[in-house]
TIPA-224212 format. One record per residue (C-alpha): chain; residue number from 0; residue in one letter; x, y, z. Coordinates in pm, 1 decimal. Layout:
// TIPA-224212
(A; NUM; a; (X; Y; Z)) ...
//
This chain:
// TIPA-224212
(A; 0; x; (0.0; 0.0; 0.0)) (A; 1; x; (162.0; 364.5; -90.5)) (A; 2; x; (176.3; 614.7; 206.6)) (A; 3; x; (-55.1; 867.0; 39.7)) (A; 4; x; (-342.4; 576.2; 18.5)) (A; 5; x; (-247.0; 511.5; 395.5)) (A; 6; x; (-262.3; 814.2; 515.4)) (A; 7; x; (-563.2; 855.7; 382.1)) (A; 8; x; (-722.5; 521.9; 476.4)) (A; 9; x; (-596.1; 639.2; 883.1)) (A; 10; x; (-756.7; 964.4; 861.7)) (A; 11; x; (-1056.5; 755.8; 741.0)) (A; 12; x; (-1055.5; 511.9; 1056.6)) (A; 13; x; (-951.7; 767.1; 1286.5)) (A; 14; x; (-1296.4; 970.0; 1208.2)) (A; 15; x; (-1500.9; 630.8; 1247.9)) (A; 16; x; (-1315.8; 562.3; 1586.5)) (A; 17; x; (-1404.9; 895.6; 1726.7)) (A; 18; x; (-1764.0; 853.0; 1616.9)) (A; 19; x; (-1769.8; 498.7; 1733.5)) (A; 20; x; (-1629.1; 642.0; 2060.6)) (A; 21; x; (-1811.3; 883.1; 2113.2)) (A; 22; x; (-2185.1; 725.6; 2016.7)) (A; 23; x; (-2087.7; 473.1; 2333.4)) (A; 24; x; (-1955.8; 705.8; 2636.2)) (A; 25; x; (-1581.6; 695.3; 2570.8)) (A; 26; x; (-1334.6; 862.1; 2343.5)) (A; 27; x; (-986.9; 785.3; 2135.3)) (A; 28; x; (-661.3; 831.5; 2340.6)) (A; 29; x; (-565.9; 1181.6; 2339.7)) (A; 30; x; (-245.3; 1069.7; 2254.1)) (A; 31; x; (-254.6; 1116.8; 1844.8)) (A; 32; x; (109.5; 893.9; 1773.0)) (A; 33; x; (-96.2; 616.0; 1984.3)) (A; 34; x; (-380.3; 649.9; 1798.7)) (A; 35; x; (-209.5; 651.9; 1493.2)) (A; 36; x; (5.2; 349.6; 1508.6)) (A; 37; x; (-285.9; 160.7; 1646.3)) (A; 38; x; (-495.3; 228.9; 1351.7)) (A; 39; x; (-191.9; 176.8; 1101.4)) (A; 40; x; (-210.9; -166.8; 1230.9)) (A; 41; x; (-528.5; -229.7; 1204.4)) (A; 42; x; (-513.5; -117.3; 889.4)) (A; 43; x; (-213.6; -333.3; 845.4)) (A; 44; x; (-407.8; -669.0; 1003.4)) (A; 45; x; (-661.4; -630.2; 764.7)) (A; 46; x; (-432.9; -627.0; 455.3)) (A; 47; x; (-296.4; -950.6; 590.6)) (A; 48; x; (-577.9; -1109.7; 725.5)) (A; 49; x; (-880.2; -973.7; 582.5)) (A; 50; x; (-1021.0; -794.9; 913.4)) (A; 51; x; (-908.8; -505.0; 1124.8)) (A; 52; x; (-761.3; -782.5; 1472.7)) (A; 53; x; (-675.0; -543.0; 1759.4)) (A; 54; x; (-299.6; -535.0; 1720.9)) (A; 55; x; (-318.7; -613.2; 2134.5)) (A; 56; x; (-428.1; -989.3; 2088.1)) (A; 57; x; (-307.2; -1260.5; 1946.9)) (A; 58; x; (-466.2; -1427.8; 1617.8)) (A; 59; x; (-530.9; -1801.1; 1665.7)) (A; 60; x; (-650.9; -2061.6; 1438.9)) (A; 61; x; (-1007.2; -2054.4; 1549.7)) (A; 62; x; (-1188.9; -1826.6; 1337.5)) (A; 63; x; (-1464.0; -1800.8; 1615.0)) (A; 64; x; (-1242.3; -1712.3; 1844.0)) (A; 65; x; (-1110.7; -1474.2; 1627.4)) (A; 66; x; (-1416.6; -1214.4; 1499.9)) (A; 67; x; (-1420.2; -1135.7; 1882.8)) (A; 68; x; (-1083.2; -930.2; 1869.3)) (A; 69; x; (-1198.9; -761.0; 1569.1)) (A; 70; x; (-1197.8; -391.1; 1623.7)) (A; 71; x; (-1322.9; -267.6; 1829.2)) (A; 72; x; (-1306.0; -626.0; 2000.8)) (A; 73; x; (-1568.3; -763.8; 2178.7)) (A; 74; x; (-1320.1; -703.9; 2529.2)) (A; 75; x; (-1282.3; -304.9; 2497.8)) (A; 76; x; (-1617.6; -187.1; 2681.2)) (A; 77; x; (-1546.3; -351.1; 2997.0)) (A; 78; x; (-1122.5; -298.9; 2958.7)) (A; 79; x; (-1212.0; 35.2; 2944.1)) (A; 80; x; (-1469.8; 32.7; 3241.8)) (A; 81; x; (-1212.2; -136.6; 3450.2)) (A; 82; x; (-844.1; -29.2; 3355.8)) (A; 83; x; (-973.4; 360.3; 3192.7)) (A; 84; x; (-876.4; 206.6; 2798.9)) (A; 85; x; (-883.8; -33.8; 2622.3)) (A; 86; x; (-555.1; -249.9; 2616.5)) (A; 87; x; (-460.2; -134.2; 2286.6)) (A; 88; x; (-495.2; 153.4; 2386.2)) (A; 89; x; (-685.1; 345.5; 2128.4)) (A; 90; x; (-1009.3; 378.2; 2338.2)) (A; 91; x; (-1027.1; 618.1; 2692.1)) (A; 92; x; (-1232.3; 672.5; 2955.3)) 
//
């Protein structure tokens, strides 16, 4: 993928995130180079893989198992209730 189509494909993300984040109570790390390299790899996951896996976990072989660490996973609602983000780190309190 060229950097100008990645670039733009982040900025892209990055405004779903902070809609996404914002419809449910919480909001993207203020932290924009976190942000950023998060989304990159997601981005980068779903080149590889086909789907956007939270760079945080680890892919297995079960493809069940899997879709639940799609982003936003099916772990970052209560991560972020009890540790204040999400362990990638792209979701806040």
């Amino acid at each position: 993928m060229e950097e100008k189509e990645l670039k733009q494909k982040t900025a892209e993300l990055i405004s779903f995130y902070e809609k996404y984040a914002k419809e449910n109570g919480f909001k993207l790390n203020p932290n924009r180079k976190i942000v950023e390299g998060v989304v990159r790899a997601l981005i980068m996951k779903n080149e590889a893989f086909g789907a956007k896996y939270c760079p945080c976990r680890k892919l297995g072989n079960d493809k069940k198992a899997n879709k639940k660490i799609i982003c936003p996973c099916a772990y970052h609602k209560e991560e972020i209730e009890k540790e204040g983000h999400c362990y990638c780190n792209l979701f806040v309190k």
